[in-house]
N, CA, C and O atoms as a GROMACS GRO file, in nm:
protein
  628
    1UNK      N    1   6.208  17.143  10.514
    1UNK     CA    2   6.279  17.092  10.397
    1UNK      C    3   6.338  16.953  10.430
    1UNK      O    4   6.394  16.923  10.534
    2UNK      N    5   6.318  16.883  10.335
    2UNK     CA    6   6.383  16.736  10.348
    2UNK      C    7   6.494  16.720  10.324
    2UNK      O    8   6.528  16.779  10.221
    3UNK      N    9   6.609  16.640  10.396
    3UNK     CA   10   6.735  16.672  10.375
    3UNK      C   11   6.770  16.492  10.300
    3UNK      O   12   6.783  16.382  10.356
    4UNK      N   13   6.774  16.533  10.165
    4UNK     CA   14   6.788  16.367  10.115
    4UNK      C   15   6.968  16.309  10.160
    4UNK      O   16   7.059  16.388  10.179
    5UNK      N   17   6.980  16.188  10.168
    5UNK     CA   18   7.122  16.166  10.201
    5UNK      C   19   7.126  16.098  10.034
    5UNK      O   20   7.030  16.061   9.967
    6UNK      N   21   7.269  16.098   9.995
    6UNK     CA   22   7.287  16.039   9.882
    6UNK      C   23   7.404  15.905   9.889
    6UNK      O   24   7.496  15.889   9.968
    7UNK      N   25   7.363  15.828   9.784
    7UNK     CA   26   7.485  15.726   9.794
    7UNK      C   27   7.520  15.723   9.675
    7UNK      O   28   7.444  15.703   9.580
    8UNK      N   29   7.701  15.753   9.665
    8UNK     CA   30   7.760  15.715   9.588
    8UNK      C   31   7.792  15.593   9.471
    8UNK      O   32   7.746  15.482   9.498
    9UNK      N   33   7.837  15.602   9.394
    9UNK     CA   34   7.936  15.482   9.311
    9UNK      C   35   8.060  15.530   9.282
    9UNK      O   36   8.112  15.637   9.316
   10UNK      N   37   8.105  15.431   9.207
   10UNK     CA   38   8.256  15.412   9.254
   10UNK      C   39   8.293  15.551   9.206
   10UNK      O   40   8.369  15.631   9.261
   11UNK      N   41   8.197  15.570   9.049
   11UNK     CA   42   8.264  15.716   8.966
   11UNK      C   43   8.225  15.831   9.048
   11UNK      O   44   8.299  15.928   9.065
   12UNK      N   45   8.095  15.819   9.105
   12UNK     CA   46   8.080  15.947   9.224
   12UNK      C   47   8.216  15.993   9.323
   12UNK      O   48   8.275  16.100   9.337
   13UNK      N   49   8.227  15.909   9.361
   13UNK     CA   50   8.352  15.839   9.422
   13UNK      C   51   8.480  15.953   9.358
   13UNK      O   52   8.504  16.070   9.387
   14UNK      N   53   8.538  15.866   9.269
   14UNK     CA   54   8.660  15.895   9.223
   14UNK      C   55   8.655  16.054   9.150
   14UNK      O   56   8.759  16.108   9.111
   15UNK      N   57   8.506  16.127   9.136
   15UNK     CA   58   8.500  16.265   9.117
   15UNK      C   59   8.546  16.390   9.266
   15UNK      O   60   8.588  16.505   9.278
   16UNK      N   61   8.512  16.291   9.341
   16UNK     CA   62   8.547  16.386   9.468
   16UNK      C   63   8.702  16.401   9.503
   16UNK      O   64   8.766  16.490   9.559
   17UNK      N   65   8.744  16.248   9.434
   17UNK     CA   66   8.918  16.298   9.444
   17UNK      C   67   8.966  16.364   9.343
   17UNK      O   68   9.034  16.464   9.366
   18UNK      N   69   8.942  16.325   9.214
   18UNK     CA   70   9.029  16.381   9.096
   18UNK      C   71   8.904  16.484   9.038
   18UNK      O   72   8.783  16.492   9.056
   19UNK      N   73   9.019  16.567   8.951
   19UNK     CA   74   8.989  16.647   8.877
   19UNK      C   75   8.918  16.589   8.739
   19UNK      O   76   8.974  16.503   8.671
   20UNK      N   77   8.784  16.647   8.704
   20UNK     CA   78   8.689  16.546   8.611
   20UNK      C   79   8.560  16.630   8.624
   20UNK      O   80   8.509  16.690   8.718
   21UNK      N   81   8.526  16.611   8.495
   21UNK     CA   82   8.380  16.653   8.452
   21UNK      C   83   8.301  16.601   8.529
   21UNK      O   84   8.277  16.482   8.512
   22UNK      N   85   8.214  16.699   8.671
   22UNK     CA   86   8.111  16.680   8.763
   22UNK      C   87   8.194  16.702   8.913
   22UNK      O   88   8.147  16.692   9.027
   23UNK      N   89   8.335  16.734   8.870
   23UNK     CA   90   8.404  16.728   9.040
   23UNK      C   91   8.348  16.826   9.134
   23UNK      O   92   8.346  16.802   9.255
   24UNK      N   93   8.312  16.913   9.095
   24UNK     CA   94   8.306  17.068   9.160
   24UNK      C   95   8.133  17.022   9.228
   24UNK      O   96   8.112  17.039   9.349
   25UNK      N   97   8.055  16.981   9.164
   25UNK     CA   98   7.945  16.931   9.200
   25UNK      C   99   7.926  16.836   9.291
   25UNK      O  100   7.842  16.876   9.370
   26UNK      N  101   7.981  16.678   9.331
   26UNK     CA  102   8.018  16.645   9.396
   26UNK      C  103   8.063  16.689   9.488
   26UNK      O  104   7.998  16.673   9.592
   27UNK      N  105   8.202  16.769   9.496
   27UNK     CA  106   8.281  16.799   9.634
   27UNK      C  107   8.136  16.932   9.692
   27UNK      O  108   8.109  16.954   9.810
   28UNK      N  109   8.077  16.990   9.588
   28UNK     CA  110   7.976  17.058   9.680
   28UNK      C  111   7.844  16.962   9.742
   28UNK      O  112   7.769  16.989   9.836
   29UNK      N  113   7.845  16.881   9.683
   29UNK     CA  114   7.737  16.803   9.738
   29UNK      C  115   7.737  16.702   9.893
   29UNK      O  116   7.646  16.648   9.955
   30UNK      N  117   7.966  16.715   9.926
   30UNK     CA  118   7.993  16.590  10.012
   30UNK      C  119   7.989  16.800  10.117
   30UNK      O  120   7.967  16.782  10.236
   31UNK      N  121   7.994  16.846  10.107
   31UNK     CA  122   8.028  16.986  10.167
   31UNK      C  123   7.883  17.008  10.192
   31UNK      O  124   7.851  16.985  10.308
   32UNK      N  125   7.812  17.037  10.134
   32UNK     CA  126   7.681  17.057  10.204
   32UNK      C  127   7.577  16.920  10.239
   32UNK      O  128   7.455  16.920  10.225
   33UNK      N  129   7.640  16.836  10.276
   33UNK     CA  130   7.541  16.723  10.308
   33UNK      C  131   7.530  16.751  10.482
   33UNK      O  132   7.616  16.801  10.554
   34UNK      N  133   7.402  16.703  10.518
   34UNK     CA  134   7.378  16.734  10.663
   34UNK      C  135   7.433  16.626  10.731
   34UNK      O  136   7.475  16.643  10.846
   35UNK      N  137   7.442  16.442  10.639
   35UNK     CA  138   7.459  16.349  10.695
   35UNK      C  139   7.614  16.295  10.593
   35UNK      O  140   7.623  16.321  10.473
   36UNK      N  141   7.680  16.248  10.641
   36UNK     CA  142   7.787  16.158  10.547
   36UNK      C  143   7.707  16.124  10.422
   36UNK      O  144   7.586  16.100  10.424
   37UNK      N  145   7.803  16.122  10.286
   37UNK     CA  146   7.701  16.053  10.207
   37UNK      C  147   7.746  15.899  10.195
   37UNK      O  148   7.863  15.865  10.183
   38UNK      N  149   7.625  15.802  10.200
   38UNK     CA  150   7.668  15.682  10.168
   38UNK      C  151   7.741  15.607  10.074
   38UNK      O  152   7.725  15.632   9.955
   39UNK      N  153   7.832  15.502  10.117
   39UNK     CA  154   7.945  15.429   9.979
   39UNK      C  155   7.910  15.293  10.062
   39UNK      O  156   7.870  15.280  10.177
   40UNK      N  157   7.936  15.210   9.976
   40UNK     CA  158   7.965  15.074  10.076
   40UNK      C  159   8.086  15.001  10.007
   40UNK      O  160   8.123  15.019   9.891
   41UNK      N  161   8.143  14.911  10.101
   41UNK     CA  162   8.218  14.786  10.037
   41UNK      C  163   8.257  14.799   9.946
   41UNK      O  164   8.369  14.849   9.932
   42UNK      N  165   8.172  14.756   9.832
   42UNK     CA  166   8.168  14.773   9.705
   42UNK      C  167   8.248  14.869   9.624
   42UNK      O  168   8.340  14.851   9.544
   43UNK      N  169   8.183  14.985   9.669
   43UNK     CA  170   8.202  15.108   9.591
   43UNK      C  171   8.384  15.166   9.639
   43UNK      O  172   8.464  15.219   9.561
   44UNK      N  173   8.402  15.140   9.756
   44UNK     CA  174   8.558  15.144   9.794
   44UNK      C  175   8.631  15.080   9.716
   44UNK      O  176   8.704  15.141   9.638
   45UNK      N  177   8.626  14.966   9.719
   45UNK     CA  178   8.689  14.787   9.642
   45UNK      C  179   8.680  14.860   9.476
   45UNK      O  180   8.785  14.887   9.418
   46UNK      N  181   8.594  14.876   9.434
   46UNK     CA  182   8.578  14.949   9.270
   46UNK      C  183   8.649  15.062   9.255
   46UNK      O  184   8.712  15.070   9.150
   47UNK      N  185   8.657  15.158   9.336
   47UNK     CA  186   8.754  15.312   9.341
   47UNK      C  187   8.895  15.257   9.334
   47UNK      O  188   8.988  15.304   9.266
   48UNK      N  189   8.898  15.132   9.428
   48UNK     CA  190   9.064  15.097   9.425
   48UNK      C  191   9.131  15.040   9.300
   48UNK      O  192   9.246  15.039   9.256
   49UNK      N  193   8.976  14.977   9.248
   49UNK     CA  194   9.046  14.916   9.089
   49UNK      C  195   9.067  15.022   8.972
   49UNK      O  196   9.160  15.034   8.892
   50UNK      N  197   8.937  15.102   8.989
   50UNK     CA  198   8.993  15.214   8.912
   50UNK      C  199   9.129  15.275   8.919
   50UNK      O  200   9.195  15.292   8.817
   51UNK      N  201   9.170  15.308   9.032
   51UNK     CA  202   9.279  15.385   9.066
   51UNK      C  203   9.442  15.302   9.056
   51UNK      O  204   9.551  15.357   9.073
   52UNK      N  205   9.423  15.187   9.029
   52UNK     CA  206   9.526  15.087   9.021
   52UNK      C  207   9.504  15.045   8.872
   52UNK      O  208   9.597  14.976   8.830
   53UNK      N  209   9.395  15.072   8.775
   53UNK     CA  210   9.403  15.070   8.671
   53UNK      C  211   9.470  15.222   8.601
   53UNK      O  212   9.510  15.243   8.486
   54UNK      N  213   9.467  15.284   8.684
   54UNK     CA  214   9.540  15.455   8.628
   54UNK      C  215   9.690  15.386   8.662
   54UNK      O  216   9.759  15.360   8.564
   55UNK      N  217   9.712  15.374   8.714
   55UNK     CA  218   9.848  15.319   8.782
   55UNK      C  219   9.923  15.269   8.680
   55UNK      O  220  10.023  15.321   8.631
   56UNK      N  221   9.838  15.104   8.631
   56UNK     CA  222   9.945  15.070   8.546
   56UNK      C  223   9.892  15.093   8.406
   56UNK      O  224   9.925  15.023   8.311
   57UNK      N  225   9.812  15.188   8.400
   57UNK     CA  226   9.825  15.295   8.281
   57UNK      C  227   9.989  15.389   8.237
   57UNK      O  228  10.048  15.422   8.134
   58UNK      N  229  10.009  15.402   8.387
   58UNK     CA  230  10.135  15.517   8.453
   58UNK      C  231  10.073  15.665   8.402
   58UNK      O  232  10.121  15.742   8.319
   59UNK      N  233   9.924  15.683   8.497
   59UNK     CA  234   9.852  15.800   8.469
   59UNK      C  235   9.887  15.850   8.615
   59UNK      O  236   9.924  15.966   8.627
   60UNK      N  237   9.880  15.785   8.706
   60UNK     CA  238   9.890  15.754   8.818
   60UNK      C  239  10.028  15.750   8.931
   60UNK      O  240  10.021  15.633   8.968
   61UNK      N  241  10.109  15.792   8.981
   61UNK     CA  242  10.240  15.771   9.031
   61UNK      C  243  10.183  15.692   9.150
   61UNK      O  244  10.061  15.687   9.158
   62UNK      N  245  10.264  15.622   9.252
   62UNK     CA  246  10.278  15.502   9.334
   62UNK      C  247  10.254  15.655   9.443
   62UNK      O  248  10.167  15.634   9.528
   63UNK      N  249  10.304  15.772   9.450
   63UNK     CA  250  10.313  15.865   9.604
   63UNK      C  251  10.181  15.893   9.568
   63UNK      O  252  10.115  15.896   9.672
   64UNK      N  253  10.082  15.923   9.428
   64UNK     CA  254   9.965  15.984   9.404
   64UNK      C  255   9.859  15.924   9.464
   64UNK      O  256   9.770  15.982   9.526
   65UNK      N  257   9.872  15.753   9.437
   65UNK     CA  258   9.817  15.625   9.533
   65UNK      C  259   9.823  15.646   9.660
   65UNK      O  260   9.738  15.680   9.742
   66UNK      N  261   9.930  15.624   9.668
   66UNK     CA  262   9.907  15.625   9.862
   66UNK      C  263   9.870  15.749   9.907
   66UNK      O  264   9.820  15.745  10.020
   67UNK      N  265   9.878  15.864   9.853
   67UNK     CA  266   9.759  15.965   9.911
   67UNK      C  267   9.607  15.949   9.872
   67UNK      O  268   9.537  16.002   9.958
   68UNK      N  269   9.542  15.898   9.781
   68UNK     CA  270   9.440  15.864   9.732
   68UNK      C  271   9.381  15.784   9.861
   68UNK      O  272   9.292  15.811   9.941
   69UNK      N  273   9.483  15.658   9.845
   69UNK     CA  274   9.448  15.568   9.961
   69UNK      C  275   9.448  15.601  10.105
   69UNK      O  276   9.375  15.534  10.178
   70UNK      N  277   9.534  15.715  10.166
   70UNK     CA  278   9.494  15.719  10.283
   70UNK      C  279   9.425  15.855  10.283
   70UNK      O  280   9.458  15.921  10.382
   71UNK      N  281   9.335  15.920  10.200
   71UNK     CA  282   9.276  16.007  10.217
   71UNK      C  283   9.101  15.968  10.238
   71UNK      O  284   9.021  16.028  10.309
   72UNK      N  285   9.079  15.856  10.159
   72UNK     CA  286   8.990  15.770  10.142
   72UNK      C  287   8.975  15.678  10.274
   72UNK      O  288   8.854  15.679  10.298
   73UNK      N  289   9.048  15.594  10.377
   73UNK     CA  290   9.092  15.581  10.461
   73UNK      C  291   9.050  15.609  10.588
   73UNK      O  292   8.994  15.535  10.669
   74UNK      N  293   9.092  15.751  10.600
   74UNK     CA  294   9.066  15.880  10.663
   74UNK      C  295   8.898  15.948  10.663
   74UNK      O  296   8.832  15.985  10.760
   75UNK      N  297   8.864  15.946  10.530
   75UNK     CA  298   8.716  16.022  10.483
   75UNK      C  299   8.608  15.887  10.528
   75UNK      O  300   8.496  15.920  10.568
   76UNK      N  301   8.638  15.751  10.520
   76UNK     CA  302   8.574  15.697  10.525
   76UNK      C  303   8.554  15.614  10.622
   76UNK      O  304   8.653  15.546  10.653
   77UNK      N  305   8.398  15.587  10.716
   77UNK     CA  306   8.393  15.497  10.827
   77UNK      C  307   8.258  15.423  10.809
   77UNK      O  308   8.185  15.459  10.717
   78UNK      N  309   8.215  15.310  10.902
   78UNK     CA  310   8.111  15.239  10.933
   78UNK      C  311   8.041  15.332  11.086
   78UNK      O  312   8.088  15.342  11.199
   79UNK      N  313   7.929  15.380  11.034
   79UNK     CA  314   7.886  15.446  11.159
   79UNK      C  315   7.949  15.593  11.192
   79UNK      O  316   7.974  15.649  11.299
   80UNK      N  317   7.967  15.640  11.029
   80UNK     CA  318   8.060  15.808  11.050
   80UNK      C  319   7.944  15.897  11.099
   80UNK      O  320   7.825  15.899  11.067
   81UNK      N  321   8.020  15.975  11.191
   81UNK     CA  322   7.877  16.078  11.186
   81UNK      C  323   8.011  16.231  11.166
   81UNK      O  324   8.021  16.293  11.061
   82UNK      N  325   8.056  16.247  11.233
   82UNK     CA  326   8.177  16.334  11.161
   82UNK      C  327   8.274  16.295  11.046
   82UNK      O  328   8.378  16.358  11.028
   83UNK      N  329   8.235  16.186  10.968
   83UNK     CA  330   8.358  16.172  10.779
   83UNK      C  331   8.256  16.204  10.717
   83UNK      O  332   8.140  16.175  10.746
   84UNK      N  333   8.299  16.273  10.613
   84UNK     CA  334   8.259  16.296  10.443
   84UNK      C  335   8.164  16.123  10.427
   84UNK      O  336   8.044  16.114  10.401
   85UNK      N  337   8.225  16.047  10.443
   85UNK     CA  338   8.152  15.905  10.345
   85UNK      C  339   8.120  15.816  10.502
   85UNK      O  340   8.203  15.822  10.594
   86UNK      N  341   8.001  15.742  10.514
   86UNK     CA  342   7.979  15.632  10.559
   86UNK      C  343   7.929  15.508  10.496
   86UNK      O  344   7.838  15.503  10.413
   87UNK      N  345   8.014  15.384  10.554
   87UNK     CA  346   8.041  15.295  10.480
   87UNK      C  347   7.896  15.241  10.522
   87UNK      O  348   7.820  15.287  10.607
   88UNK      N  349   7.878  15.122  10.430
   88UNK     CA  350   7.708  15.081  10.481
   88UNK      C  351   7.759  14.893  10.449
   88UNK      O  352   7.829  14.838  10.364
   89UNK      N  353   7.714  14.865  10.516
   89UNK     CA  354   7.736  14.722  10.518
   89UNK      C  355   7.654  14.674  10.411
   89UNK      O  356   7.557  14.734  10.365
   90UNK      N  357   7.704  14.548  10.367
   90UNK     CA  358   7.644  14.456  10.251
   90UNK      C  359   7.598  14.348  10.315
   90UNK      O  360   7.672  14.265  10.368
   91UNK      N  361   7.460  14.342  10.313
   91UNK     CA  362   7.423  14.184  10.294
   91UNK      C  363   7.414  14.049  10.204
   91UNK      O  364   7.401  14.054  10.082
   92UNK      N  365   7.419  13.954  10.261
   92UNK     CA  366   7.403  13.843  10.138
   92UNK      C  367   7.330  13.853  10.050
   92UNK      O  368   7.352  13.817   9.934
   93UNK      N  369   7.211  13.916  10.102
   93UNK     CA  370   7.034  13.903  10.036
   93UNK      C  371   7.094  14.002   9.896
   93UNK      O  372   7.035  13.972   9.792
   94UNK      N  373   7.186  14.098   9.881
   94UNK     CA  374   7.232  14.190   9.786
   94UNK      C  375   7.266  14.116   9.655
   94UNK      O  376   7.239  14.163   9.545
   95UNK      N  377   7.339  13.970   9.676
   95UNK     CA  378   7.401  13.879   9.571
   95UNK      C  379   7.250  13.831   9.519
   95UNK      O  380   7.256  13.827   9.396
   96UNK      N  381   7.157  13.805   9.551
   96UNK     CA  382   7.056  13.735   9.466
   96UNK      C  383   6.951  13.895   9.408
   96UNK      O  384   6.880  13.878   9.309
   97UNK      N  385   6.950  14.003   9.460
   97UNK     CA  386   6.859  14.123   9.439
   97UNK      C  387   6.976  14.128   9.348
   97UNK      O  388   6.934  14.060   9.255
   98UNK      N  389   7.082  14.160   9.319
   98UNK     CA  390   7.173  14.160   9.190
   98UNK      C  391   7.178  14.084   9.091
   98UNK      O  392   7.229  14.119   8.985
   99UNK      N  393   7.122  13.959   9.114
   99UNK     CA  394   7.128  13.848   9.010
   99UNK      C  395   6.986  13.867   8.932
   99UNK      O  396   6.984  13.839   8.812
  100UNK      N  397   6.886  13.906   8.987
  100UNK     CA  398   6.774  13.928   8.961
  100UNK      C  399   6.741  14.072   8.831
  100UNK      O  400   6.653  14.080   8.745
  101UNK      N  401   6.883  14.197   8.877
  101UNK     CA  402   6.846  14.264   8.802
  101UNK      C  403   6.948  14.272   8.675
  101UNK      O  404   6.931  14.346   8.578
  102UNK      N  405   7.035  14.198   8.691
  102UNK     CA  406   7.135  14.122   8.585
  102UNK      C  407   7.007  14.069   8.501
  102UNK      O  408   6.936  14.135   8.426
  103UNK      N  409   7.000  13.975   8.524
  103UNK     CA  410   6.859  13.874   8.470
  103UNK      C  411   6.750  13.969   8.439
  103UNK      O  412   6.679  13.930   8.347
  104UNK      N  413   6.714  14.097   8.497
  104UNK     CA  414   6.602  14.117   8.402
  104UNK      C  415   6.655  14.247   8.290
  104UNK      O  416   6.590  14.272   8.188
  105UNK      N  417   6.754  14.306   8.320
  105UNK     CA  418   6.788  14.460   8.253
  105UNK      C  419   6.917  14.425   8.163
  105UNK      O  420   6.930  14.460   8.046
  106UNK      N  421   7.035  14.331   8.258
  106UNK     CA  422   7.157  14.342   8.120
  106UNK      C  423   7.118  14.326   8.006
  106UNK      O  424   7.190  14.387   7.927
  107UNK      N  425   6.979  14.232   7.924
  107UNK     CA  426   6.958  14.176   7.819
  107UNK      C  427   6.981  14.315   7.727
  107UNK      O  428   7.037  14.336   7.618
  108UNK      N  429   6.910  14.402   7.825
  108UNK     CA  430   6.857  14.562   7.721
  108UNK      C  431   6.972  14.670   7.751
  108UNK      O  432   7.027  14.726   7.656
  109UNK      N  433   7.003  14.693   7.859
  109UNK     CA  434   7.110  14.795   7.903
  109UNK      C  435   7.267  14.732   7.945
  109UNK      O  436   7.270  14.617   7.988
  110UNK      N  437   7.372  14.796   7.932
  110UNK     CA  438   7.484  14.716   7.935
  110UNK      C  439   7.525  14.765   8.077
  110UNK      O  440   7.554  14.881   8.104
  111UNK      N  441   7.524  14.683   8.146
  111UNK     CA  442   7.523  14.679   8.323
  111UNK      C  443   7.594  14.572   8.324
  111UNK      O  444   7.581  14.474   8.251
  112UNK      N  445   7.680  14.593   8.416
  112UNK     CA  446   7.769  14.450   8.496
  112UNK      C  447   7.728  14.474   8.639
  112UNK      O  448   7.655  14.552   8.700
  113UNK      N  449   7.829  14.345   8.672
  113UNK     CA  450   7.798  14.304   8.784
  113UNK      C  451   7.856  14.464   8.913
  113UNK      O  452   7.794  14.497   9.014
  114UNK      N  453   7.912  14.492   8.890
  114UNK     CA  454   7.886  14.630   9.001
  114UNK      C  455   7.809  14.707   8.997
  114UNK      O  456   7.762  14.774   9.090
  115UNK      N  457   7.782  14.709   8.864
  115UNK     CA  458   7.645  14.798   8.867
  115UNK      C  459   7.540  14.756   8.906
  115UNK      O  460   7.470  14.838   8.966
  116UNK      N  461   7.493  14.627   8.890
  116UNK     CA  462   7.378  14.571   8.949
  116UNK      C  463   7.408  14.559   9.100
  116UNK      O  464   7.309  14.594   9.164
  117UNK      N  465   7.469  14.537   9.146
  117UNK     CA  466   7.569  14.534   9.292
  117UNK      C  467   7.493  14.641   9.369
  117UNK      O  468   7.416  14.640   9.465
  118UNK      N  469   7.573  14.782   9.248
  118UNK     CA  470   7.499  14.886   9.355
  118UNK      C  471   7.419  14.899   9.385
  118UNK      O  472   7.386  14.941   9.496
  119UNK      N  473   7.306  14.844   9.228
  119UNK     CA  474   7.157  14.884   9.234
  119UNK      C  475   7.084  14.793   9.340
  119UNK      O  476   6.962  14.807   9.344
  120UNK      N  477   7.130  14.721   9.408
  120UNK     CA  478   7.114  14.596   9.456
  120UNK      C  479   7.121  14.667   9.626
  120UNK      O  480   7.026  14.668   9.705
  121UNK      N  481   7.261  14.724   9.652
  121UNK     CA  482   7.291  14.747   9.757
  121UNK      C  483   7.192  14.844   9.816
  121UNK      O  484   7.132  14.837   9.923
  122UNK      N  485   7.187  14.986   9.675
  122UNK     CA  486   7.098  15.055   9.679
  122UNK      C  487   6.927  15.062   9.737
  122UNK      O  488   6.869  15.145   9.807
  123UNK      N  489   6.885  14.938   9.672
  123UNK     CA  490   6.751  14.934   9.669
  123UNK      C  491   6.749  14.824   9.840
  123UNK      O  492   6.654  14.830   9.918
  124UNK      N  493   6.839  14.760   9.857
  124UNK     CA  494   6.799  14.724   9.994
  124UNK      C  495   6.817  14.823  10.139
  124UNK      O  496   6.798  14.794  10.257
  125UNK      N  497   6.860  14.945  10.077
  125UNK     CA  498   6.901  15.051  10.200
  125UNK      C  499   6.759  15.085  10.319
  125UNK      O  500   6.641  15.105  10.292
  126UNK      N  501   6.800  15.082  10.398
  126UNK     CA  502   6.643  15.110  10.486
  126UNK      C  503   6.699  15.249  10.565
  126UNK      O  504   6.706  15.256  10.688
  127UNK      N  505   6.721  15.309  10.512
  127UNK     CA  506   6.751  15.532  10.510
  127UNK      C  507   6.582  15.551  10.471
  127UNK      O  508   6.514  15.488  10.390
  128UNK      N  509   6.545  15.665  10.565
  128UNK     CA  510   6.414  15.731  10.515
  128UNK      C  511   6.479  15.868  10.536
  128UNK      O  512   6.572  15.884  10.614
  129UNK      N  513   6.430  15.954  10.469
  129UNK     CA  514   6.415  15.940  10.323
  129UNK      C  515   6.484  15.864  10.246
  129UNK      O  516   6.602  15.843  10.275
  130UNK      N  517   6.427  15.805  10.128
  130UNK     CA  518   6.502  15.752  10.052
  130UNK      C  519   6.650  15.809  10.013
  130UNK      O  520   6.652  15.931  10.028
  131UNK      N  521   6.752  15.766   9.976
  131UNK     CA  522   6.857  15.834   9.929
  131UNK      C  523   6.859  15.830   9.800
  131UNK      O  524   6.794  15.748   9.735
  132UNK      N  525   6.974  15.968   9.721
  132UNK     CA  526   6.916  15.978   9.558
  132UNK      C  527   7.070  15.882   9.559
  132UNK      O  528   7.160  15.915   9.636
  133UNK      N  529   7.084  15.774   9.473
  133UNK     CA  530   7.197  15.736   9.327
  133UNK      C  531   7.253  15.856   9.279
  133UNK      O  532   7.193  15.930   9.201
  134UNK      N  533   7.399  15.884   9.336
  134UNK     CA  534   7.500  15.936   9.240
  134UNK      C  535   7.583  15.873   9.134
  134UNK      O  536   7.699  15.853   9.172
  135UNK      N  537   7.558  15.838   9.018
  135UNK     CA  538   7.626  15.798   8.914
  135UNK      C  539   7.647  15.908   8.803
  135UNK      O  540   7.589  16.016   8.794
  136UNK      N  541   7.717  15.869   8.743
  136UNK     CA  542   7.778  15.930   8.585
  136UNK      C  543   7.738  15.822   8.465
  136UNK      O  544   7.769  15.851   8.350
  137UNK      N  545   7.662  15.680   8.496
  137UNK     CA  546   7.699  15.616   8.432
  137UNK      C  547   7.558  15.591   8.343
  137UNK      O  548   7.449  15.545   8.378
  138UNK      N  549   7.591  15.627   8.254
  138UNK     CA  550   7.424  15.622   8.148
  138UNK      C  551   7.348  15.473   8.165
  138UNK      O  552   7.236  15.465   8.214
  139UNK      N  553   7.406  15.384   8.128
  139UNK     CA  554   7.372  15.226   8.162
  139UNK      C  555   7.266  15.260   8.284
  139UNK      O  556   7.143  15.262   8.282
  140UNK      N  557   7.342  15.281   8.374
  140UNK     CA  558   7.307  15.217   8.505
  140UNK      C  559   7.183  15.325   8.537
  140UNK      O  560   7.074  15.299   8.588
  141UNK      N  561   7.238  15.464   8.488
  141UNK     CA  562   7.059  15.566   8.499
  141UNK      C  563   6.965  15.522   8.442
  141UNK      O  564   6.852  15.535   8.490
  142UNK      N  565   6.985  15.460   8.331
  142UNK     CA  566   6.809  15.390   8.252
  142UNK      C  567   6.778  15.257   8.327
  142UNK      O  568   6.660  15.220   8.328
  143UNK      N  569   6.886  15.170   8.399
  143UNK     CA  570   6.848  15.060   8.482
  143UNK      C  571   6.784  15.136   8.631
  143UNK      O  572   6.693  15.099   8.705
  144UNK      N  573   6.878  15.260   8.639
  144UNK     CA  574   6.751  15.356   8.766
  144UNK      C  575   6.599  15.401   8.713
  144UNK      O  576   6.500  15.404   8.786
  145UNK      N  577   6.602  15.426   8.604
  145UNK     CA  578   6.483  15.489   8.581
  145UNK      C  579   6.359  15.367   8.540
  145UNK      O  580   6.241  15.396   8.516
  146UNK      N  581   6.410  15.244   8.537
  146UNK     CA  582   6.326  15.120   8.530
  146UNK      C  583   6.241  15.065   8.658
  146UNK      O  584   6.128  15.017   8.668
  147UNK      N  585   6.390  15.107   8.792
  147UNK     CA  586   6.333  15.014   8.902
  147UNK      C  587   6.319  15.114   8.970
  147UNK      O  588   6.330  15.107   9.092
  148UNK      N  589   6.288  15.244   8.900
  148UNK     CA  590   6.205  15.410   8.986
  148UNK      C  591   6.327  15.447   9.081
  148UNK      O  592   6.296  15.533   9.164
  149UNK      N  593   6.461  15.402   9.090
  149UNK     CA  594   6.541  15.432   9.174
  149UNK      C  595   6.589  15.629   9.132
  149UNK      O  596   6.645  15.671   9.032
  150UNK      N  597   6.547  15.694   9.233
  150UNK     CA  598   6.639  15.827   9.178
  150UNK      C  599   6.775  15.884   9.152
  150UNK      O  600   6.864  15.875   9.237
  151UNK      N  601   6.787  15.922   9.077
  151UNK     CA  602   6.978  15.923   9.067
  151UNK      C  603   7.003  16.095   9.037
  151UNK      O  604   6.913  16.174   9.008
  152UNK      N  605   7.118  16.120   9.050
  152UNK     CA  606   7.195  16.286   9.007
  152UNK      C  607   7.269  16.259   8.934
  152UNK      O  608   7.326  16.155   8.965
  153UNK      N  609   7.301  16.301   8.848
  153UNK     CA  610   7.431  16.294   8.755
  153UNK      C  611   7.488  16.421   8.749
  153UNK      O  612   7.411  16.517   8.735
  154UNK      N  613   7.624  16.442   8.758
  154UNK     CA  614   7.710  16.568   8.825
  154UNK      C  615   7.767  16.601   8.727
  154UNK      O  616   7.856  16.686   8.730
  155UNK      N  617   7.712  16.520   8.577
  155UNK     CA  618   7.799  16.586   8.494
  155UNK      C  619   7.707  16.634   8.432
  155UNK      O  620   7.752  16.697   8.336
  156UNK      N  621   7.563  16.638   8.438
  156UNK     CA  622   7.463  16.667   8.303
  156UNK      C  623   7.457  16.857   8.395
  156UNK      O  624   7.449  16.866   8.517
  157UNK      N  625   7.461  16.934   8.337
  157UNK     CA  626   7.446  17.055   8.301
  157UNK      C  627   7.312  17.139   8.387
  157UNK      O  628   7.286  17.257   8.361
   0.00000   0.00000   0.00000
């Protein structure tokens, strides 16, 4: 059996902390993974804006943060082989493979720049087996299902 590794986004992400349609799926998916699942840069930096946008929502308390933040912290390394998440480095070459799919897909699907980011970060990963795309985010699954990238969605049924 092939053991696929998966990489996150930010909303993959922020399902494994909070309570949310697809959490239970996720936290089973970071629980039975054989390898860390992948996040990079990116996808940290985006969890934090989310979570600082709950904040000064005041969805969010300042003690709820700093456990968020050092749990994340904690779960997450460069080169984990015992954390939940390993971080994966970004290359430069990622800013122009992002500009490229800005330029060919935002016209039709509504993708920003993190989303192309990921798809970017994504598609330069050199993991064999390939890894599947964890998103929630409809946009960004029809910009997967364009450039054949595979994805899970933890909330579809």
């Amino acid at each position: 059996m092939v053991n696929f590794q998966d990489y996150f986004d930010a909303n993959a992400l922020f399902k494994y902390y909070q309570d949310e349609k697809g959490d239970l799926k996720i936290r089973r998916l970071v629980a039975n993974a054989q390898k860390p699942v992948l996040v990079s840069s990116l996808t940290l930096l985006e969890y934090f804006n989310v979570v600082m946008q709950y904040r000064r929502k005041n969805i969010f308390k300042n003690r709820h943060i700093n456990t968020i933040f050092n749990h994340l912290i904690k779960d997450a390394r460069f080169n984990a082989t015992n954390r939940p998440f390993q971080i994966i480095p970004v290359s430069d070459e990622v800013f122009s493979v992002a500009q490229t799919i800005l330029f060919h897909h935002a016209r039709t699907f509504q993708i920003g720049t993190y989303d192309a980011l990921h798809l970017a970060i994504f598609k330069n990963l050199s993991v064999e087996p390939s890894p599947i795309l964890v998103t929630s985010d409809q946009s960004m699954q029809k910009v997967c299902e364009q450039l054949s990238i595979p994805f899970y969605d933890p909330e579809i049924e």
